[in-house]
Structure formats: structure tokens, C-alpha cells
LUMROSE-356603 format. One record per residue (C-alpha): x, y, z. Coordinates in steps of 0.5 Angstrom, whole numbers, padded with zeros to 4 digits, always signed. Layout:
N
XYZ ...
***
This chain:
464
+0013-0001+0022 +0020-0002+0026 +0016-0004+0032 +0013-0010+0028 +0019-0012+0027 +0021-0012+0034 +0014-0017+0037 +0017-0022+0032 +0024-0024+0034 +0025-0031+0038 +0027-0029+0045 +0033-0034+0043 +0036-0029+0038 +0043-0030+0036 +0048-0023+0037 +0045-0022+0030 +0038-0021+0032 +0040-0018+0038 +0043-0012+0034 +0038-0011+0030 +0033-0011+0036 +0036-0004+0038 +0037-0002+0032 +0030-0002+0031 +0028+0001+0038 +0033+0006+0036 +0029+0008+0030 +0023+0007+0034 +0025+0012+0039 +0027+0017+0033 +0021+0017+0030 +0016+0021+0034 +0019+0028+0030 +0016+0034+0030 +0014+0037+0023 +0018+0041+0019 +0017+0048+0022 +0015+0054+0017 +0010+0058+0019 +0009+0062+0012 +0009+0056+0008 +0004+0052+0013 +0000+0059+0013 +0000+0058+0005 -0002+0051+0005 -0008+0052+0010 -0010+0058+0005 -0010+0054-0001 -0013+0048+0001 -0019+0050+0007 -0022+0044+0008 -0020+0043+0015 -0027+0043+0017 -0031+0037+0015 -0037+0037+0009 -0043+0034+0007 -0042+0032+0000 -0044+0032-0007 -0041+0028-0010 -0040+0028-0018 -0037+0022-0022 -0037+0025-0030 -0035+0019-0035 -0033+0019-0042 -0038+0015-0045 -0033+0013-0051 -0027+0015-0055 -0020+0013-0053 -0021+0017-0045 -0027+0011-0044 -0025+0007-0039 -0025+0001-0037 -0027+0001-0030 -0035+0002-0030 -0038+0009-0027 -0041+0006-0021 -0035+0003-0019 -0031+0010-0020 -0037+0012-0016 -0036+0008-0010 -0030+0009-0011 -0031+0016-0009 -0036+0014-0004 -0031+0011+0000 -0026+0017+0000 -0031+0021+0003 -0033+0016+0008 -0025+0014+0009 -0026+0022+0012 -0027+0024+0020 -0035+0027+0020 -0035+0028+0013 -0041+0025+0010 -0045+0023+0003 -0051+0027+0003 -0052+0026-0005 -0050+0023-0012 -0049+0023-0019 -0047+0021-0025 -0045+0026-0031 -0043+0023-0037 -0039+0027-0042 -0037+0027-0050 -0030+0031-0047 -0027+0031-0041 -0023+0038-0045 -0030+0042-0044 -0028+0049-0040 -0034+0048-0035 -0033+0040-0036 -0041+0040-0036 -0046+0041-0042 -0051+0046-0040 -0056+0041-0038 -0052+0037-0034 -0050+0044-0031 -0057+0045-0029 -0059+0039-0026 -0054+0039-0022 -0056+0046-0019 -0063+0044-0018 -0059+0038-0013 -0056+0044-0010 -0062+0047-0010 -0067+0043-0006 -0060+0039-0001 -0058+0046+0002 -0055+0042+0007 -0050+0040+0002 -0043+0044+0004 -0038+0042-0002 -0039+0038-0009 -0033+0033-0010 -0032+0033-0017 -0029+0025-0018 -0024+0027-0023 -0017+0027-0022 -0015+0034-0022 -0019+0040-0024 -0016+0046-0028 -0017+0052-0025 -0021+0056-0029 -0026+0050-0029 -0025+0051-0021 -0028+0057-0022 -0034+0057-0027 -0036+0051-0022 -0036+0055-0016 -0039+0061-0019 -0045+0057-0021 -0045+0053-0015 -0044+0056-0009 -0040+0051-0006 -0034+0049-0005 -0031+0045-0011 -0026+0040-0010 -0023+0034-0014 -0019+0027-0013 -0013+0031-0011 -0016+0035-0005 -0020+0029-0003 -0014+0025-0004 -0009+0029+0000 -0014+0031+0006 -0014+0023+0007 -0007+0021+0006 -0005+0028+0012 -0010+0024+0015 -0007+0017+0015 +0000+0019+0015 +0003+0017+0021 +0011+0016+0021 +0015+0021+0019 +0018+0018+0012 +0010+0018+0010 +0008+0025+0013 +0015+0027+0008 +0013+0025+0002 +0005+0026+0004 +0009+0034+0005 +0013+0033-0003 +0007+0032-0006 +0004+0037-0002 +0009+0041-0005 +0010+0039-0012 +0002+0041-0013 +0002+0048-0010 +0009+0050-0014 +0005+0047-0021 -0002+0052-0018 +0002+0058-0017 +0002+0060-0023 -0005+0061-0024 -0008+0062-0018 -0010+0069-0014 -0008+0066-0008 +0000+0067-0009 -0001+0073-0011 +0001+0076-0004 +0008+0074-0005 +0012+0076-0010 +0015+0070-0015 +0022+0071-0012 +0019+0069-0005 +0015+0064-0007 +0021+0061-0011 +0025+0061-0005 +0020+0059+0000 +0018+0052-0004 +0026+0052-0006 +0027+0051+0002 +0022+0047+0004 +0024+0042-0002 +0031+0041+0000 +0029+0040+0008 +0024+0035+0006 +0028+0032+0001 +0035+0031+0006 +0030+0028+0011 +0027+0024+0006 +0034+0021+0004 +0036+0021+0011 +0031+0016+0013 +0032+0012+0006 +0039+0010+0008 +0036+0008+0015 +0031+0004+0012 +0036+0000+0007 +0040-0001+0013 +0035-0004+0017 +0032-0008+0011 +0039-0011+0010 +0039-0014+0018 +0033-0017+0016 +0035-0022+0010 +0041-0024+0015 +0036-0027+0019 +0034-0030+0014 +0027-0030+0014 +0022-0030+0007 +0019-0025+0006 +0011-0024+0003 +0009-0017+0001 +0002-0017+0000 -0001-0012-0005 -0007-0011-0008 -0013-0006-0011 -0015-0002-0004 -0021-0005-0001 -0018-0012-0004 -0018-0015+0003 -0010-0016+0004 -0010-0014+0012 -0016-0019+0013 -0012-0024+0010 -0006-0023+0014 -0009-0023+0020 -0013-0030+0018 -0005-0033+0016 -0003-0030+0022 -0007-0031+0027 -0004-0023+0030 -0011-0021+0033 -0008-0013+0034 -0010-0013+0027 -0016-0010+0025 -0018-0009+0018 -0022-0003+0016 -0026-0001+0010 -0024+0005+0008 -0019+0007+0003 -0011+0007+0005 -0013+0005+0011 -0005+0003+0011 -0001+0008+0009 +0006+0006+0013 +0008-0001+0012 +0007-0005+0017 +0010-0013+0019 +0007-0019+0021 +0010-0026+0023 +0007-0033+0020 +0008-0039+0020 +0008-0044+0014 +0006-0051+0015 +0012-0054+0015 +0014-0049+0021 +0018-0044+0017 +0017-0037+0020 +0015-0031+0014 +0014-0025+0015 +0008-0022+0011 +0009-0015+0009 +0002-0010+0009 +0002-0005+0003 -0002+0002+0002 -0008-0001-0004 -0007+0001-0010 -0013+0006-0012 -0014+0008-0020 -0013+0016-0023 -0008+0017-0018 -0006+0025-0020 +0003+0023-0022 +0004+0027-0017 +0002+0023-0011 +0005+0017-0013 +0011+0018-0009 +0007+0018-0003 +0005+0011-0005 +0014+0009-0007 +0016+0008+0000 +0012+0002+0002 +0012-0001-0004 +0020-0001-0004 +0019-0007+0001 +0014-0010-0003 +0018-0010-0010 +0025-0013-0007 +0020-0018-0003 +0022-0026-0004 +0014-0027-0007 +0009-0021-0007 +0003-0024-0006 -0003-0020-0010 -0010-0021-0006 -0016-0019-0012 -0023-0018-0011 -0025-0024-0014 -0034-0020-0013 -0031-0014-0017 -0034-0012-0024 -0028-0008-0025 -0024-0015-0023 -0019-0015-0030 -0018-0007-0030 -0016-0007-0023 -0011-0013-0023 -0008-0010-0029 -0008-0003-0026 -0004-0006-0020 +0001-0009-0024 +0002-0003-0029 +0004+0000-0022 +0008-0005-0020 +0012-0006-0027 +0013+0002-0027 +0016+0003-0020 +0020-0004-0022 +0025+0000-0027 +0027+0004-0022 +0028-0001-0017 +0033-0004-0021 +0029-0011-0019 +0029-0018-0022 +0023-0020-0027 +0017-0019-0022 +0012-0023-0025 +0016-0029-0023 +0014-0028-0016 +0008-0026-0016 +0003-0030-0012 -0004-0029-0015 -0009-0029-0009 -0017-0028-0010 -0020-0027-0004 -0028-0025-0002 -0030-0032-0006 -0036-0033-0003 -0039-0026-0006 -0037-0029-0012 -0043-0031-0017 -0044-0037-0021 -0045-0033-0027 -0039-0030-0026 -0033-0031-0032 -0028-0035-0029 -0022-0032-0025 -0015-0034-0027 -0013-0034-0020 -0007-0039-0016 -0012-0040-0011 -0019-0037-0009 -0021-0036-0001 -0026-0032+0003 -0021-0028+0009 -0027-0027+0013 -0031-0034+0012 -0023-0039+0013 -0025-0042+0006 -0019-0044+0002 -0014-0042+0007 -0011-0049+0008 -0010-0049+0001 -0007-0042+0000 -0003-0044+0006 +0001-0050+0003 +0001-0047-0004 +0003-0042-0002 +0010-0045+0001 +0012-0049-0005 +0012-0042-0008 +0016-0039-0003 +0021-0045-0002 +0022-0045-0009 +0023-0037-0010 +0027-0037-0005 +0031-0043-0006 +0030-0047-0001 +0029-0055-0001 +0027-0061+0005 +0032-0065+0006 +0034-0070+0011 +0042-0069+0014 +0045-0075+0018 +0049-0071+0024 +0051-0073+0031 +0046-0073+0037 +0047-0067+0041 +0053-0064+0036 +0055-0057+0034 +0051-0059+0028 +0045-0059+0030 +0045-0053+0034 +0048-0049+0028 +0042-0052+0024 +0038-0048+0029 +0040-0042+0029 +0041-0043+0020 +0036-0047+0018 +0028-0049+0019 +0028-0057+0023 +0023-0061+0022 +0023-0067+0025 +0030-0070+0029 +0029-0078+0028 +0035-0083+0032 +0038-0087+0027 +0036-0094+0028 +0042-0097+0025 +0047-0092+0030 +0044-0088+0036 +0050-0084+0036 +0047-0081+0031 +0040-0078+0029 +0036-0076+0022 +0035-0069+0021 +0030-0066+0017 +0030-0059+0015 +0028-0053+0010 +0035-0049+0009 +0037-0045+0003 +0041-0047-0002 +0047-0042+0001 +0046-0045+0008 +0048-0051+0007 +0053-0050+0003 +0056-0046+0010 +0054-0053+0013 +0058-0058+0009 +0064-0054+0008 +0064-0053+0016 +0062-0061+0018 +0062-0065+0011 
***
């Protein structure tokens, strides 16, 4: 992420730049740790997860065919959702699927005994088949076990499938941290219930995920208070910043490599592809450079617990100047999935003390190519295809009357002396557009820029 950074200042900087570029090799540098080591709590965790080694899955999507627990988003999306978490994994593979639909999700073997039957004859007639994934955001331990007994295979929920693909995904030290704390906060919950703790005593366990808590949190905090400082050196530059959200899978690295141009971006079709925030320069129209912000997609049924791996990136996002939120316009799901991101956007918002955050939020409907005729209508600001280029001038121009506006800066036109201390301090504070000779006084030239309203107020309390 830092690194990014780094490619994107001028080689012109002022001092300014030039200490944030070695604050940034700094944090660079640091960044390649090596995990917190603790050899019985690693010992623990493989025990309890074991699923290391690839699977070939069964994956059942069980949903609730109406009542207050009915969902809005339809099974076959759910299950393509999970298609793309096991595809998201090295080597593992779909061998089958099914979906089960449910009166109760409160039933002890979560199946009726039909339902329960028809997935042993799968199992039966697919021996290859090495684990099933129960789409369901967190089983209770008991359902774990009647499942298994029935089965003969290993029984994993969303949590578990989760949680191997962020391990997988996280690579910086602060996303590998809170992948470690969620870790953590779910094992603390299972060890209550499960036969698999029973080899410590509970003082010891109390203790061992008491240390691992405080280390983590302290590194946590560490990098926290190193993230805010180099946040705070990127608005003196002064650059506008865009976060670009969106439901995973929406196409928000692939728009950005199309506003960018940033051909070292390659956009992948799996789900958290993008766990660590990553930065990236554009330009706007006028010539205004921006700094796009790529997030983690957002994903439904995401177990409490792991939300606080997704709070890091997302930081950046909500104390962006505009958040640029790219929707799958092809989606059946489209209305439930916008306002599943802005629920979560909302929520994490509160924390964050943040101003009003539908006032900058820029809604972007992508893949319009895929979209049918028939297709109800997308309350969207613009509609583009990130992969065919369609729209992506419109996007581009109004896109930059929001950001002009959210960030208050204006055009206009200065009257200054050619070749003065003006014209430098307006390079260096402002965005220059075009430098025109007054035709009525050489000694004097027209210049149009973008400033913000606090810049020039500086310029004409230093020259006017």
C-alpha cells in the first residue's frame, strides 16, 4: 500500500514530499515482520482448523424459504457466492452442489431427514468428494457433529472457508494482525464447547489467548498510530483522494486500472482478491492528479467476528474526500447488495466519527454491457463497462465536478506577474491549467487553476 504511494509523487516534490517518501520507505522496510511466535497457540489452531491441505467440495447453500430469516438475495446467487470461495482457494476444487431449502435455520441437524438423505446419496456416488461446505455463516458445534457423523467428511461453514482465504490473502503485517484477532475471538468463543481444548486446563487456556490478545492488539495499535501519521502527510499534499468500494466481484480494481491506465494492476476474479488497501494516481480532465483508494469487496453473511479484519482498509475509504461505490449493474441481487455496502458503510461510519458519508458517495454502475433491456431500471450517477471502455469519459468528467465540489475547490482565473514568486507557489499549491499573456500588459500573464478554497486564501494573503 505505502509503496504505492511512493511511484505516484513527482519527481519535483517540495521538502514535504520528500519527508513523506522516507517516511514510506521507512514503514516499508518494517513491514516484512515475521508472526508473532507462539508455538502452542499455532499448535492449537492447526488442530482445530485442519484444513491446510486442499478439498474437493460439496457445497451446500441451505435457505429459508420465507419468514423474517428469508433473505433478499436469491440462493443461486448465495451459491455463487460460495462457488467463488472455494475457487478463491489454491487447488481446491467444486466437485458438486446443491441447494436445500429450510423452514428453520434453528433445526439441530439444520436438515430435515429427506434433505439429509439426499445429500448422503451425493456423497455416495461422488467418493471423491473430500469435504462439504455448508454455505451458512457459522455452525453451532453440535450441528458440526451430527453432519460429520452422517457424512464422513469434513463439515466446514463460511467462517472456516473465510478465514483460510483471508490467511491466504493477507499479506502486510496490519491485515495478517486482525486476520490473527478474528482468529482468536472464534476460538475463545469454541472452547467452551469443544473436545479439542479439553487437553488444557481453562486457566491455561485463559492465559494463552489473554497473551496472544495483548501482543496482537499492541501491534495492532502500533501500526494504527503509523497509518494516521502517514494519512496526515498525504492531505498535506493535498491530493483528492477517491476510495472505491463496492460488493466483491463488483469490478472496482478493473475500473481503476481503466481511469489509471496503471497497467501493473491486474484485476482477479475471486473473492478478496484485495485484502491490503492499495494506492493509485490518475489524472482527471482538467489535469488534476487523484489518488484512487482500492478496498476489500464487501461480501454478505460475513460472521461479526471478521468484520474487523475488513475495518482497516475501509478506514481510508471513510475519511476519503469521495467514495466511489462501483455496483454490479448485471446482479439480480443489485438492490440487496448496494444496500448491504451501505449498511456496512454506515456502521463502521459511527466509529469513525466521520462527516455525513452519503453526501460523498459517487454511485458508479459498472459491467453495463452485461445489462438486459428488460432489466429494471439503475438509479446510478453514470453507468460504464470497465472492460469494454464505455462511459468512461462521462464517468471521468463527472466525476471531477463531484470532486471539485466535495473537496471545494474551484477554477479560476488569477491575473499575476510573469515569471513571479506567484506562479511558482501556484505550482506547488495549486492545479495550473493554462498560463495565458495578458494582451493588454506582457508583464503579466492569466492563470487558470483548480485551488481549494484554503490555498487561496494563503495566496492572496501572501501576494494581494
Amino acid at each position: 500500500m505505502i509503496l504505492g504511494y511512493c511511484r505516484i509523487l513527482r519527481k519535483s516534490s517540495n521538502r514535504l514530499r520528500r519527508i513523506y517518501i522516507s517516511a514510506c520507505l521507512r514503514y516499508s522496510s518494517s513491514n516484512n515482520f515475521e508472526e508473532l511466535s507462539d508455538s502452542e497457540y499455532n499448535k492449537l489452531t492447526d488442530s482445530y482448523f485442519h484444513i491446510k491441505e486442499a478439498h474437493r467440495c460439496l457445497i451446500i447453500q441451505p435457505y429459508v424459504k420465507w419468514g423474517p430469516k428469508k433473505l433478499n438475495i436469491t440462493p443461486e446467487e448465495q451459491l455463487s457466492e460460495a462457488i467463488a470461495l472455494i475457487q478463491t482457494l489454491p487447488s481446491w476444487t467444486v466437485e458438486d452442489t446443491l441447494t436445500v431449502p429450510l423452514d428453520t435455520l434453528d433445526r439441530k441437524a439444520l436438515f430435515k431427514s429427506g434433505s439429509m438423505e439426499r445429500i448422503k446419496q451425493v456423497v455416495i456416488q461422488r467418493p471423491e468428494i473430500s469435504a462439504i461446505f455448508i454455505n451458512s455463516s457459522s455452525l453451532k458445534k453440535a450441528t458440526t457433529v451430527i453432519l460429520q457423523e452422517n457424512f464422513k467428511r469434513a463439515i466446514m461453514d463460511r467462517y472456516k472457508i473465510v478465514m483460510k482465504i483471508l490467511k491466504t490473502h493477507a499479506i502486510s503485517k496490519h491485515a495478517k494482525l486482525q486476520v490473527s484477532l478474528a482468529e482468536l475471538a472464534y476460538l475463545k468463543k469454541k472452547s467452551e464447547q469443544d473436545l479439542i481444548f479439553k487437553t488444557y486446563s481453562s486457566e491455561a487456556l485463559k492465559l494463552m489467548f489473554q497473551n496472544r490478545e495483548q501482543k496482537i492488539k499492541s501491534e495492532i495499535e502500533n501500526l494504527r498510530s503509523h497509518r494516521n501519521l502517514l494519512r496526515n502527510k498525504r492531505k498535506k499534499i493535498d491530493y483528492p483522494v477517491v476510495a472505491v468500494v463496492g460488493y466483491t466481484n463488483a469490478g472496482k480494481t478493473s475500473l481503476i486500472k481503466a481511469l489509471t491506465n496503471e497497467a501493473s494492476l491486474q484485476p482477479k476474479d475471486q473473492l478478496f482478491a484485495t485484502l491490503d488497501v492499495t494506492v493509485h494516481k490518475g489524472i482527471l480532465p482538467s489535469g488534476l492528479d487523484v489518488l484512487y483508494i482500492d478496498t476489500v469487496g464487501f461480501i454478505s453473511d460475513i460472521p461479526t467476528n471478521l468484520i474487523e479484519c475488513f475495518v482497516a482498509t475501509l478506514e481510508d475509504a471513510l475519511l476519503a474526500d469521495v467514495i466511489l461505490h462501483v455496483e454490479d449493474l448485471s446482479s439480480i441481487s443489485f438492490d440487496y447488495k448496494r444496500q448491504h455496502v451501505l449498511n456496512v458503510l454506515k456502521s463502521l461510519g459511527k466509529d469513525e466519527n466521520s462527516d455525513d458519508l452519503s453526501s460523498k458517495i459517487f454511485a458508479v454502475g459498472n459491467k453495463c454491457d452485461l445489462l438486459k433491456l428488460d432489466t429494471e431500471k439503475r438509479e446510478t450517477d453514470v453507468n460504464v463497462s470497465a472492460q469494454k471502455g464505455i462511459g468512461l469519459n462521462e464517468l471521468m468528467t463527472q466525476l471531477e465536478k463531484f470532486i471539485l465540489k466535495s473537496t471545494q475547490r474551484q477554477k479560476i482565473t488569477l491575473k499575476i506577474p510573469n515569471g513571479g514568486e506567484e506562479i511558482r507557489w501556484l505550482y506547488k499549491n495549486a492545479t495550473i491549467l493554462e498560463e495565458i499573456p495578458d494582451e493588454n500588459d506582457y508583464q503579466y500573464i492569466m492563470a487558470k487553476v483548480i485551488i481549494t478554497q484554503v490555498n487561496l486564501n494563503k495566496f492572496k494573503h501572501y501576494f494581494i
